[in-house]
mmCIF file as Biopython writes it, N, C-alpha, C and O atoms, coordinates in Angstrom:
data_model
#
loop_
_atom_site.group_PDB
_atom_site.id
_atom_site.type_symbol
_atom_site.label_atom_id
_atom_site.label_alt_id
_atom_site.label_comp_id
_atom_site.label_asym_id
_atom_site.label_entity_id
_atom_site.label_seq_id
_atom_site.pdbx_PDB_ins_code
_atom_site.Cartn_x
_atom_site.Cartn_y
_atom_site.Cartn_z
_atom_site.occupancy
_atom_site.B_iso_or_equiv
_atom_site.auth_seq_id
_atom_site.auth_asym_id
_atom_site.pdbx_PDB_model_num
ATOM 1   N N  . UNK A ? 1  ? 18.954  -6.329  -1.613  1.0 0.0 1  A 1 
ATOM 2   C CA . UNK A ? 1  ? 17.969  -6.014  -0.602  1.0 0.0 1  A 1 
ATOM 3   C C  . UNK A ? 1  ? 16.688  -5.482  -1.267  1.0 0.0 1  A 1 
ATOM 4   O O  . UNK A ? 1  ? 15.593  -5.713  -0.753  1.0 0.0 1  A 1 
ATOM 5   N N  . UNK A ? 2  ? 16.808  -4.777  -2.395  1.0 0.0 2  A 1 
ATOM 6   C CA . UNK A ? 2  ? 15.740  -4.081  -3.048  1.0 0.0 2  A 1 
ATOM 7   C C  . UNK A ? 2  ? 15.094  -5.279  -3.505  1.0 0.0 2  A 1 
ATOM 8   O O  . UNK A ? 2  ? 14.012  -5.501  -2.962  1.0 0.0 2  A 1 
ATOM 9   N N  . UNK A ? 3  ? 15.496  -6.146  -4.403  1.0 0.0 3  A 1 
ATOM 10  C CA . UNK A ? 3  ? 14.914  -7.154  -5.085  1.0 0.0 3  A 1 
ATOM 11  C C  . UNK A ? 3  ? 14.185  -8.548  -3.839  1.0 0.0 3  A 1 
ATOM 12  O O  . UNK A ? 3  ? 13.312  -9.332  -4.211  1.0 0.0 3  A 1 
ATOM 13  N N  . UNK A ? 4  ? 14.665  -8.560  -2.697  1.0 0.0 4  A 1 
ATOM 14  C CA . UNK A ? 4  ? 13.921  -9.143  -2.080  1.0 0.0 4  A 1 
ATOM 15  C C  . UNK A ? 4  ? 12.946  -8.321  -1.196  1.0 0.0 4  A 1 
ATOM 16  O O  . UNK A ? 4  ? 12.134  -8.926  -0.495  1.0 0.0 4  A 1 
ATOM 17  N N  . UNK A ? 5  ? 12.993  -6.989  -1.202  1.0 0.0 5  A 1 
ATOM 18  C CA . UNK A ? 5  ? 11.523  -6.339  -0.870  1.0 0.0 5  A 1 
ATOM 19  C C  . UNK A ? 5  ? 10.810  -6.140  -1.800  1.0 0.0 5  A 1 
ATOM 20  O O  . UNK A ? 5  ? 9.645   -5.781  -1.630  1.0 0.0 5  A 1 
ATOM 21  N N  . UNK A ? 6  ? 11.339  -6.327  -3.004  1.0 0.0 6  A 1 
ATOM 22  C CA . UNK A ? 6  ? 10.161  -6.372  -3.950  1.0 0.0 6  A 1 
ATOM 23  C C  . UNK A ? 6  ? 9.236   -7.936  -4.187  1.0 0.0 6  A 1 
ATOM 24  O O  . UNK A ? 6  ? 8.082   -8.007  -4.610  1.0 0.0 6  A 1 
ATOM 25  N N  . UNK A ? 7  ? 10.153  -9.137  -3.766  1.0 0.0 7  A 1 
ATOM 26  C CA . UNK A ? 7  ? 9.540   -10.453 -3.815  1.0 0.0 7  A 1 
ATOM 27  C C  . UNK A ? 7  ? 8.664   -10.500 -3.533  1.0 0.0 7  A 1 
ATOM 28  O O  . UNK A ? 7  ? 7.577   -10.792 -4.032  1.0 0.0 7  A 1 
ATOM 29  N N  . UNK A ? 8  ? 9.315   -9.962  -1.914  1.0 0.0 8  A 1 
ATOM 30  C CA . UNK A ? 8  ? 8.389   -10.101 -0.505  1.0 0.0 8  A 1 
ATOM 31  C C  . UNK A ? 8  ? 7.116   -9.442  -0.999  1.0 0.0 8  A 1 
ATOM 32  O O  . UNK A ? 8  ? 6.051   -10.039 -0.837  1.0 0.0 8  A 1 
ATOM 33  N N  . UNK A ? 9  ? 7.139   -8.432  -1.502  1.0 0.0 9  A 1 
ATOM 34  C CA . UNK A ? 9  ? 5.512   -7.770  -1.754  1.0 0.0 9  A 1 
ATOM 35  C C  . UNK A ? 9  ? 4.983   -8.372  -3.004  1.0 0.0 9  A 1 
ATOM 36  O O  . UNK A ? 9  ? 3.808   -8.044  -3.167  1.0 0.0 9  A 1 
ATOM 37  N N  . UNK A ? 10 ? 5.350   -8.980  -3.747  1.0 0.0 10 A 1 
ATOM 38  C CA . UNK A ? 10 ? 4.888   -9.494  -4.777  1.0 0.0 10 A 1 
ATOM 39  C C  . UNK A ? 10 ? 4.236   -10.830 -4.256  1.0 0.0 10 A 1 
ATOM 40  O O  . UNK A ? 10 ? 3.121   -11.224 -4.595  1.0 0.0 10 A 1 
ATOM 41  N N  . UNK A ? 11 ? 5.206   -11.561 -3.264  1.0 0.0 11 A 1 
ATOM 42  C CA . UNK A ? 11 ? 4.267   -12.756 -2.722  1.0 0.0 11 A 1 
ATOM 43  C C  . UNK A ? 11 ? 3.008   -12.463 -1.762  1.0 0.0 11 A 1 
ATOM 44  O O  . UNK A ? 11 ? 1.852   -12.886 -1.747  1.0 0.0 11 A 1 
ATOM 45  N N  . UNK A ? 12 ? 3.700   -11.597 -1.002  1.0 0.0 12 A 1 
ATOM 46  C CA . UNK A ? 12 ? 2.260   -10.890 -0.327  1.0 0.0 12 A 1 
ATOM 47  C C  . UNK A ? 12 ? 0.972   -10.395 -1.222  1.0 0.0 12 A 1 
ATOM 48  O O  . UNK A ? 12 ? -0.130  -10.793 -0.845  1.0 0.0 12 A 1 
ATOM 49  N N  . UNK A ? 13 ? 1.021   -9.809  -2.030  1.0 0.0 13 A 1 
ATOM 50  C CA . UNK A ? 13 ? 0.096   -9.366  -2.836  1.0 0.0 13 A 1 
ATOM 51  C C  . UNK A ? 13 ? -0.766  -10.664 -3.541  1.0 0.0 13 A 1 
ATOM 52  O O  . UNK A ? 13 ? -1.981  -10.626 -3.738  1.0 0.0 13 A 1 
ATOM 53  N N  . UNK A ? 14 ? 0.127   -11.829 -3.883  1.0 0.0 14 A 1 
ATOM 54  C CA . UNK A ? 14 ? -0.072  -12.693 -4.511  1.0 0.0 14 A 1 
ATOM 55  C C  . UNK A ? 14 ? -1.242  -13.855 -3.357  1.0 0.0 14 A 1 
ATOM 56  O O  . UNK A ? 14 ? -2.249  -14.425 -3.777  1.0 0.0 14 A 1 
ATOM 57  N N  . UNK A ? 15 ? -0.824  -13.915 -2.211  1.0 0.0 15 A 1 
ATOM 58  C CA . UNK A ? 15 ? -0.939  -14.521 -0.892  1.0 0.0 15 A 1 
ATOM 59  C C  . UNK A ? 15 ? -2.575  -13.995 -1.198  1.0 0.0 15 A 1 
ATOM 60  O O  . UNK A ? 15 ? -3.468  -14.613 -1.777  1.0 0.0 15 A 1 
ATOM 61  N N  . UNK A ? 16 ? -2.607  -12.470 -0.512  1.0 0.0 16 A 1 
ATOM 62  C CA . UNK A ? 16 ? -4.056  -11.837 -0.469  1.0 0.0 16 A 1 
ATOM 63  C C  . UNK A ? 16 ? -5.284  -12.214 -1.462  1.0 0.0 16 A 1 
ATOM 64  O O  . UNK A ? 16 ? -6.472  -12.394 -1.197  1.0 0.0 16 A 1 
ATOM 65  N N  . UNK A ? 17 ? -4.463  -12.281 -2.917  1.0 0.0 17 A 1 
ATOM 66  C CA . UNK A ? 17 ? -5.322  -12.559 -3.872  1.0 0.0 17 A 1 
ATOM 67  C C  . UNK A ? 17 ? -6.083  -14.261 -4.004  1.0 0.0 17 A 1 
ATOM 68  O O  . UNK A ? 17 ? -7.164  -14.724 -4.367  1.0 0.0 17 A 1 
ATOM 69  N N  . UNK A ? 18 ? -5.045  -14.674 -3.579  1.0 0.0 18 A 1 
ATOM 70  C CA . UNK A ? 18 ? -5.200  -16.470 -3.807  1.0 0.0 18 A 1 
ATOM 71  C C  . UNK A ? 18 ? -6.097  -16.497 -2.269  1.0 0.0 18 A 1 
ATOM 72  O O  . UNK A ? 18 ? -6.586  -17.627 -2.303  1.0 0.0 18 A 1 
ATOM 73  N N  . UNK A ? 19 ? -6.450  -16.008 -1.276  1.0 0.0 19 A 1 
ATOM 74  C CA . UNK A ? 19 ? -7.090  -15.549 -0.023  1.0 0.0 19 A 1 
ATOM 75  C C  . UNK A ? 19 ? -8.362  -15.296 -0.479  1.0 0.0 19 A 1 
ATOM 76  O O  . UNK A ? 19 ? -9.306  -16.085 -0.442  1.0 0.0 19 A 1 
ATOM 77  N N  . UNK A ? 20 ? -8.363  -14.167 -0.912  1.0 0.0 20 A 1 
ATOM 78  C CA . UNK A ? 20 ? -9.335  -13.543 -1.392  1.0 0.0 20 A 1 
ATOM 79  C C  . UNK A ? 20 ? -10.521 -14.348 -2.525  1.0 0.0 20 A 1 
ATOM 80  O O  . UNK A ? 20 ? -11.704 -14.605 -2.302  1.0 0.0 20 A 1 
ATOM 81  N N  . UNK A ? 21 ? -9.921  -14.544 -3.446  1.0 0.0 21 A 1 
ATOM 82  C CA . UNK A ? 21 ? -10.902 -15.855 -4.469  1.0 0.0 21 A 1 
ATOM 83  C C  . UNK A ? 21 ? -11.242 -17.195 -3.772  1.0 0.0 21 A 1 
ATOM 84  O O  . UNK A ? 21 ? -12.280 -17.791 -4.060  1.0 0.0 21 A 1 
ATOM 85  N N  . UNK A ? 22 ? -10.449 -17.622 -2.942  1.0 0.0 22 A 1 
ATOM 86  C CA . UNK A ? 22 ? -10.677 -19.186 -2.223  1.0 0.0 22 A 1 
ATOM 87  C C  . UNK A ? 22 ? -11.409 -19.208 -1.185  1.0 0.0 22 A 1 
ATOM 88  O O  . UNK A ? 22 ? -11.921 -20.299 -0.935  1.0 0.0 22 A 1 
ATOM 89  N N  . UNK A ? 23 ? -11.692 -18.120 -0.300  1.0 0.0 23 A 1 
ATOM 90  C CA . UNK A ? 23 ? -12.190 -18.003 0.831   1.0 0.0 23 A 1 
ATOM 91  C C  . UNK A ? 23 ? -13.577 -17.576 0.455   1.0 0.0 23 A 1 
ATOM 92  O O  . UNK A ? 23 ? -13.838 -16.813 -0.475  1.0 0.0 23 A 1 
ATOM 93  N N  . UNK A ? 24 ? -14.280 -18.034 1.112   1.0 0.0 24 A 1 
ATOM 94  C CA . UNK A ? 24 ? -15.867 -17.507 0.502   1.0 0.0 24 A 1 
ATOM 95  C C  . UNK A ? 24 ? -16.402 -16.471 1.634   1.0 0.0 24 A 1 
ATOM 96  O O  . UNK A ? 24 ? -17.601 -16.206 1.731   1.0 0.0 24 A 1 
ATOM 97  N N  . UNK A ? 25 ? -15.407 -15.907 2.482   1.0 0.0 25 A 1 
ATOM 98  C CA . UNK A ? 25 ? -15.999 -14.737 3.081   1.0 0.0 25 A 1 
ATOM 99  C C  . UNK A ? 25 ? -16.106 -13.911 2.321   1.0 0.0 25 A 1 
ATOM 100 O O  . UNK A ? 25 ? -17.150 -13.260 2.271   1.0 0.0 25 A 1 
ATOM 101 N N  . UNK A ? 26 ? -14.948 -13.642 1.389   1.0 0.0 26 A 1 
ATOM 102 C CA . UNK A ? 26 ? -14.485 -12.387 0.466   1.0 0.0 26 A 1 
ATOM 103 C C  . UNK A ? 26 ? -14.893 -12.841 -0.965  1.0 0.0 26 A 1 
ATOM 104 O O  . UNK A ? 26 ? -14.831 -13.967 -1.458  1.0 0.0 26 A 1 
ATOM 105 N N  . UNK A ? 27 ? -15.378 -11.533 -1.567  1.0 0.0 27 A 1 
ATOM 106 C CA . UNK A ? 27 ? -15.627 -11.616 -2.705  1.0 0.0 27 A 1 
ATOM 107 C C  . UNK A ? 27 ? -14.790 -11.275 -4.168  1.0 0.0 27 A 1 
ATOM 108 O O  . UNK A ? 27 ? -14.613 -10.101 -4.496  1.0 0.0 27 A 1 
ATOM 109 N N  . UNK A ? 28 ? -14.419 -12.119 -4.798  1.0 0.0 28 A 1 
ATOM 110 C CA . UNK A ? 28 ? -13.355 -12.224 -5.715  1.0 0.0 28 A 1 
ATOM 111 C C  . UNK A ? 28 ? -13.062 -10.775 -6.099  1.0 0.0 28 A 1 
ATOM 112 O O  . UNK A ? 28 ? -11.983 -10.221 -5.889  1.0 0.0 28 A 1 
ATOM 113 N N  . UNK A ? 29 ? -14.122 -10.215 -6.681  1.0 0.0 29 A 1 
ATOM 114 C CA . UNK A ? 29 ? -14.053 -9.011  -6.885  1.0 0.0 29 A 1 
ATOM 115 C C  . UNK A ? 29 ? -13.617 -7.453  -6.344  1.0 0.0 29 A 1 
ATOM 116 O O  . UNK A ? 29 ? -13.157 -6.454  -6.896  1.0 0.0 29 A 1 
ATOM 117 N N  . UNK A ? 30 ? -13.955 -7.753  -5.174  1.0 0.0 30 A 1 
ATOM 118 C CA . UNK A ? 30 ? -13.445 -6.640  -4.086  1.0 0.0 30 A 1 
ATOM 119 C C  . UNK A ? 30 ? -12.267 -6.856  -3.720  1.0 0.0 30 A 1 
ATOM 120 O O  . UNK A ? 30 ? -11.632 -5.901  -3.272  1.0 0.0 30 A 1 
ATOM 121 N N  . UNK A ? 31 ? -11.576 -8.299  -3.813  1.0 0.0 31 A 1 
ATOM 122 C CA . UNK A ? 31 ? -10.215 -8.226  -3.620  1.0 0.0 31 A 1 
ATOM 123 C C  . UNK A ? 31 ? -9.132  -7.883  -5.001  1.0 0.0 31 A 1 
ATOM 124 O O  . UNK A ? 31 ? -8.026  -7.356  -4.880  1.0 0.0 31 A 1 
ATOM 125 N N  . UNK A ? 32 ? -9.700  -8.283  -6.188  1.0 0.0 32 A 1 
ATOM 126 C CA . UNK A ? 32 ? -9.208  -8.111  -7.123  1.0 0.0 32 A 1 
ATOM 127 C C  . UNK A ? 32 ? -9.044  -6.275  -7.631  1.0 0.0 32 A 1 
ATOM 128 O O  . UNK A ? 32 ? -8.088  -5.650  -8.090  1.0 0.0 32 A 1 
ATOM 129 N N  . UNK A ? 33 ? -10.264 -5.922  -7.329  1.0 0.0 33 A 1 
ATOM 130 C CA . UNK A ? 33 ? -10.345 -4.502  -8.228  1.0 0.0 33 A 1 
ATOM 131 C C  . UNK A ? 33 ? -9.176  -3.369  -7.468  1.0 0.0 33 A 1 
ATOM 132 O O  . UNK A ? 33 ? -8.378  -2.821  -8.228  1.0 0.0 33 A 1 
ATOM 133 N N  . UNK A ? 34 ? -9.118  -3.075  -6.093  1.0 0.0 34 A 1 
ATOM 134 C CA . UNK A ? 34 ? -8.144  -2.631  -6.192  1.0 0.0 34 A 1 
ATOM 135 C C  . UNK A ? 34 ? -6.530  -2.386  -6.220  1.0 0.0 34 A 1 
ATOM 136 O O  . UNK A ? 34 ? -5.710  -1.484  -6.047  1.0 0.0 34 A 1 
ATOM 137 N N  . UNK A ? 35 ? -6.604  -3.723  -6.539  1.0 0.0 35 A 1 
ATOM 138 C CA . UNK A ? 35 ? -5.120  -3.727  -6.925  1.0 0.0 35 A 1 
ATOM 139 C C  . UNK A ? 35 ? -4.717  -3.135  -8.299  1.0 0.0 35 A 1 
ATOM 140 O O  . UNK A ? 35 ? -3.574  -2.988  -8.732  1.0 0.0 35 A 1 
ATOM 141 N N  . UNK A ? 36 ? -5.892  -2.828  -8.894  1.0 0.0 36 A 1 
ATOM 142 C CA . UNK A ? 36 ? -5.414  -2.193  -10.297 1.0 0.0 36 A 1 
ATOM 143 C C  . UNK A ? 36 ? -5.746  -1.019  -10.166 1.0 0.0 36 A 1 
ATOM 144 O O  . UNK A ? 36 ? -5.512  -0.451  -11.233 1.0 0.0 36 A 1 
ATOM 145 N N  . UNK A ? 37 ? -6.182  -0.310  -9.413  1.0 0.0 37 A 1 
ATOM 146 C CA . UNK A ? 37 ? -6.417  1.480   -9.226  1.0 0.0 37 A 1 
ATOM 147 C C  . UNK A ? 37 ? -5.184  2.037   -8.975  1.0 0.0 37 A 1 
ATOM 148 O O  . UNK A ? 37 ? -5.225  3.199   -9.381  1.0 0.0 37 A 1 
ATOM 149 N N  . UNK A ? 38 ? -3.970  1.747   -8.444  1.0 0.0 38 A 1 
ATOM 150 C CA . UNK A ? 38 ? -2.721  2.522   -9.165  1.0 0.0 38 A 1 
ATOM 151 C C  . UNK A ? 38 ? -2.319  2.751   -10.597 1.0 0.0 38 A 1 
ATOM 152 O O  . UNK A ? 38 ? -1.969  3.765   -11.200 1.0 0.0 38 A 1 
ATOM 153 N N  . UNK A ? 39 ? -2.510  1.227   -11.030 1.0 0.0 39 A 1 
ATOM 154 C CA . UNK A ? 39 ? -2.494  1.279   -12.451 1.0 0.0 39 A 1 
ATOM 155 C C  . UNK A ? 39 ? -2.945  2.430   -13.281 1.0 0.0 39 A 1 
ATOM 156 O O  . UNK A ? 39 ? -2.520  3.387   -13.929 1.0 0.0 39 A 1 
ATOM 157 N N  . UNK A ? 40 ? -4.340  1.651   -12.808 1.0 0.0 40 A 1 
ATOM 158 C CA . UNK A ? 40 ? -5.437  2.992   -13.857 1.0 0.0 40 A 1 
ATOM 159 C C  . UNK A ? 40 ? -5.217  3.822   -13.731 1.0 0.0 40 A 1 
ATOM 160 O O  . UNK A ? 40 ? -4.924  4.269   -14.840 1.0 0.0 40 A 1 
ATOM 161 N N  . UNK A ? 41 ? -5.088  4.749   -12.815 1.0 0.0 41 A 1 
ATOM 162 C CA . UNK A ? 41 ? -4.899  6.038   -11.845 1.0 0.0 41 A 1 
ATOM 163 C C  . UNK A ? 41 ? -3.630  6.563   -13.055 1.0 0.0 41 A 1 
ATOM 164 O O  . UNK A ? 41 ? -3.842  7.513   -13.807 1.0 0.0 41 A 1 
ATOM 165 N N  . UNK A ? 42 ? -2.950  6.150   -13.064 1.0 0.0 42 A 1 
ATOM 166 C CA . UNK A ? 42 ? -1.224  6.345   -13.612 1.0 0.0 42 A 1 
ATOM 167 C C  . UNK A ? 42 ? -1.345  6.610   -14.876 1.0 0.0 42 A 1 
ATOM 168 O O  . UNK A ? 42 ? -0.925  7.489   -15.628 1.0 0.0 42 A 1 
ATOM 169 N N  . UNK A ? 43 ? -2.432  5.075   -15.033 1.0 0.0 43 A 1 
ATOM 170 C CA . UNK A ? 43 ? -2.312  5.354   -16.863 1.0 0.0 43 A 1 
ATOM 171 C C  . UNK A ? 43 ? -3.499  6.697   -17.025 1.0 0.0 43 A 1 
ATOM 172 O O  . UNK A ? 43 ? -3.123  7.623   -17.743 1.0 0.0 43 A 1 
ATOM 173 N N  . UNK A ? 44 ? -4.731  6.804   -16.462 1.0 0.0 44 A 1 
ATOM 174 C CA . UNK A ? 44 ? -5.621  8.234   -16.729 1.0 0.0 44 A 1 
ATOM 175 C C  . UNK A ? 44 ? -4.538  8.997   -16.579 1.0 0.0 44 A 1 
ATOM 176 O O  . UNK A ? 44 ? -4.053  9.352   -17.653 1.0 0.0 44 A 1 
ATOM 177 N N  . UNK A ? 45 ? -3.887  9.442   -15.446 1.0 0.0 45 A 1 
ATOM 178 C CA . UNK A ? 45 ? -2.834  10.642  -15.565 1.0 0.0 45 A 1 
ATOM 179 C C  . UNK A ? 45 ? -1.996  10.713  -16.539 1.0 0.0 45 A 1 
ATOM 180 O O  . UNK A ? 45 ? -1.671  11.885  -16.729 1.0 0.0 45 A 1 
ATOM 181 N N  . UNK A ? 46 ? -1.523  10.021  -17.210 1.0 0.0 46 A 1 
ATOM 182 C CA . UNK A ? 46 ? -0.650  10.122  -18.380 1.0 0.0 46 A 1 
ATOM 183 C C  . UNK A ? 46 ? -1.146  10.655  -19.546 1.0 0.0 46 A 1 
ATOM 184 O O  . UNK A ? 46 ? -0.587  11.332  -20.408 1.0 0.0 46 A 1 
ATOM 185 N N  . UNK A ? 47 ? -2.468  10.185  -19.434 1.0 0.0 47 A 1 
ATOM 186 C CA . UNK A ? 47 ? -3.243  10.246  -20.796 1.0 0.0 47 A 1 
ATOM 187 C C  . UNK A ? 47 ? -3.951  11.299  -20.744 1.0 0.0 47 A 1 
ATOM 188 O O  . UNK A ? 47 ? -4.684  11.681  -21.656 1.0 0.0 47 A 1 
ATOM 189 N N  . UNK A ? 48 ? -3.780  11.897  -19.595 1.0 0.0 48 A 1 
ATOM 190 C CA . UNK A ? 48 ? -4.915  13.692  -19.311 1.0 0.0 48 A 1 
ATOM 191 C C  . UNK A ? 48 ? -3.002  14.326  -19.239 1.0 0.0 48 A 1 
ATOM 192 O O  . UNK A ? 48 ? -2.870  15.449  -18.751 1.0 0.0 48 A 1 
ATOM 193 N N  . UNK A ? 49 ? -2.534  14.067  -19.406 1.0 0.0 49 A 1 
ATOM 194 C CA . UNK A ? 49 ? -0.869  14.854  -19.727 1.0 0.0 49 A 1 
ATOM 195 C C  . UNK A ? 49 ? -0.826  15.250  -17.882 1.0 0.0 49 A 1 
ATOM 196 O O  . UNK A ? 49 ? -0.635  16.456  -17.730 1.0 0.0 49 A 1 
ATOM 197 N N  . UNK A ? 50 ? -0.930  14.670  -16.862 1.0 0.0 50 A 1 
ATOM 198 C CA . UNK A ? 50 ? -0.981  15.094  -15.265 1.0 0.0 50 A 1 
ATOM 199 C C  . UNK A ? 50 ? 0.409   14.884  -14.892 1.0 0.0 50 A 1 
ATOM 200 O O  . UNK A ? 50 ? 1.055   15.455  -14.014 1.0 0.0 50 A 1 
ATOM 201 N N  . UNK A ? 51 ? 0.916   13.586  -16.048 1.0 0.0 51 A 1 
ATOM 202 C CA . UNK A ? 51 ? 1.710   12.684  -14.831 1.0 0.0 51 A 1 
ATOM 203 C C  . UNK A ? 51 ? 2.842   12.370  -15.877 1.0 0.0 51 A 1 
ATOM 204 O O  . UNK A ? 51 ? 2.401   11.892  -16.922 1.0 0.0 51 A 1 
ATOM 205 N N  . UNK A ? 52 ? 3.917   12.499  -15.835 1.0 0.0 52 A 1 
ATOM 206 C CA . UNK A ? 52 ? 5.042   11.461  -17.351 1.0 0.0 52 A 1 
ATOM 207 C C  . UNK A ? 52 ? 6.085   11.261  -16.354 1.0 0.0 52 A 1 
ATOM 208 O O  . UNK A ? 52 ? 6.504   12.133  -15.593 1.0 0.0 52 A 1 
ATOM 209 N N  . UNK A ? 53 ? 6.558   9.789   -16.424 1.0 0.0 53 A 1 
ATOM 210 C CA . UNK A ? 53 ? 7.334   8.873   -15.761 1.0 0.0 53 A 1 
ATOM 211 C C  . UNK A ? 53 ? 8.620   9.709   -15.754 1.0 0.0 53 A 1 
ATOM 212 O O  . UNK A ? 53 ? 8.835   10.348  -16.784 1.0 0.0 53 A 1 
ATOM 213 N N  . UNK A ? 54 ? 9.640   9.821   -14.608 1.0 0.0 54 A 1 
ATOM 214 C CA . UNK A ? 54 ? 10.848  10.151  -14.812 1.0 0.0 54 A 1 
ATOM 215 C C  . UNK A ? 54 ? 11.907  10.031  -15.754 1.0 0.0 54 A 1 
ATOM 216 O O  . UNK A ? 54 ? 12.222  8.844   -15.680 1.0 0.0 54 A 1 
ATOM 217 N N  . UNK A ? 55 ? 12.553  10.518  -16.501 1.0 0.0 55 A 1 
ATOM 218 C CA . UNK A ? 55 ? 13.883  9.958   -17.155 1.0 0.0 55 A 1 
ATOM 219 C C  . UNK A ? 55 ? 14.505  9.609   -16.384 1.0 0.0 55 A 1 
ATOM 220 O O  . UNK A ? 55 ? 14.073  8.460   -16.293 1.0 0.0 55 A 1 
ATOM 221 N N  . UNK A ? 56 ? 15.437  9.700   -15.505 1.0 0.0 56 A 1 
ATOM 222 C CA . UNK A ? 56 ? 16.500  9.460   -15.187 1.0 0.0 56 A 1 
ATOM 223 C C  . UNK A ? 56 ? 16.116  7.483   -15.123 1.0 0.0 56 A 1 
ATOM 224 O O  . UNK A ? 56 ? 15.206  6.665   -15.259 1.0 0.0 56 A 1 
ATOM 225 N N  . UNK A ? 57 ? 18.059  7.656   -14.717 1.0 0.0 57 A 1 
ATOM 226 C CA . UNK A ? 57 ? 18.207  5.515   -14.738 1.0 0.0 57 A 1 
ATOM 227 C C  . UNK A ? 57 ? 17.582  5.648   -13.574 1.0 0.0 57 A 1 
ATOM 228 O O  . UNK A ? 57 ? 16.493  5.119   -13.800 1.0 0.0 57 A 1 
ATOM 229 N N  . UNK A ? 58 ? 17.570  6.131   -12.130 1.0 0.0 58 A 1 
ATOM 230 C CA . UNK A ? 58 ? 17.606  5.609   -10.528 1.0 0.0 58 A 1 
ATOM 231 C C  . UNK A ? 58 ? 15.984  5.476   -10.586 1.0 0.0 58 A 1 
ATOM 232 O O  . UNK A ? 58 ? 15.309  4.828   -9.786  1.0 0.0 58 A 1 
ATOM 233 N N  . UNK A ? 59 ? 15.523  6.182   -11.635 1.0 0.0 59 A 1 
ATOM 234 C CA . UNK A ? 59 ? 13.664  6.111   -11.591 1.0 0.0 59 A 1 
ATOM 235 C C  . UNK A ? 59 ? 12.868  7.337   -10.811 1.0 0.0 59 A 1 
ATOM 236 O O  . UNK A ? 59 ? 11.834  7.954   -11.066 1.0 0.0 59 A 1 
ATOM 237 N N  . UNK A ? 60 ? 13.911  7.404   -9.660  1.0 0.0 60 A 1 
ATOM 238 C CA . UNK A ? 60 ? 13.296  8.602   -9.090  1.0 0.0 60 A 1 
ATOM 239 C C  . UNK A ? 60 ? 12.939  10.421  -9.506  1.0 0.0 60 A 1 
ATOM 240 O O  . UNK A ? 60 ? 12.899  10.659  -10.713 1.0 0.0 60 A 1 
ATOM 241 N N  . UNK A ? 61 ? 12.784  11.184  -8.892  1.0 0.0 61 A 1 
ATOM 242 C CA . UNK A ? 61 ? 12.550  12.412  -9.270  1.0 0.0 61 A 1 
ATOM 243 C C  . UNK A ? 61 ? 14.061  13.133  -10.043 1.0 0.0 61 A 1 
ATOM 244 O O  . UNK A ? 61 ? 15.150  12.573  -10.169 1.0 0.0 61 A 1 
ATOM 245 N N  . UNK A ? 62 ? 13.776  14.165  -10.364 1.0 0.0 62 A 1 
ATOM 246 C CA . UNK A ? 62 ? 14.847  14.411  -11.247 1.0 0.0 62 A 1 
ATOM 247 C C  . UNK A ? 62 ? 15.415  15.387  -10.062 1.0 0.0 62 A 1 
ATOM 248 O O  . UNK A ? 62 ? 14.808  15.872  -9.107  1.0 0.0 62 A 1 
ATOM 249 N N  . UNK A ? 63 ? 16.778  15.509  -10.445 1.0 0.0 63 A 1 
ATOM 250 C CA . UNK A ? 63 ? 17.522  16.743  -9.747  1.0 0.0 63 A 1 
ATOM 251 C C  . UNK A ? 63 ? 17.099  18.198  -9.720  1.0 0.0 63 A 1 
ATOM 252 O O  . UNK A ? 63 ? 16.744  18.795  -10.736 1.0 0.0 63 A 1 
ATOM 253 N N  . UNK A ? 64 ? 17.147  18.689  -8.634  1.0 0.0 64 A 1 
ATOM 254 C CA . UNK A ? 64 ? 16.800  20.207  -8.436  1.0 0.0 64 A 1 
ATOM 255 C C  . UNK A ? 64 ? 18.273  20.807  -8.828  1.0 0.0 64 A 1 
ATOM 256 O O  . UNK A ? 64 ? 18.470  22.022  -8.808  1.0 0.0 64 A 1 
#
């Protein structure tokens, strides 16, 4: 179930973008740029020491 909600948003995301460049309402650029501001966001926080990825296997937060 996880791996097909992750498809599903991967084709969606994919959908918007191929939308976005082909359609000449929208401008390639404005559809493209923020899809990478999580990215960036994640990687600046890592690199200002804000943010370091979980250990654990499940990915999530660690145990209280």
């Amino acid at each position: 179930m996880l791996q097909l909600s992750y498809s599903l948003r991967m084709l969606a995301t994919l959908a918007v973008v191929v939308l976005g460049v082909k359609l000449a309402c929208f401008s390639w650029v404005a559809t493209v740029i923020p899809l990478l501001f999580p990215r960036l966001t994640i990687l600046a926080m890592q690199i200002l020491g804000m943010y370091k990825p979980p250990k654990n296997k499940e990915g999530g937060d660690e145990p209280v």
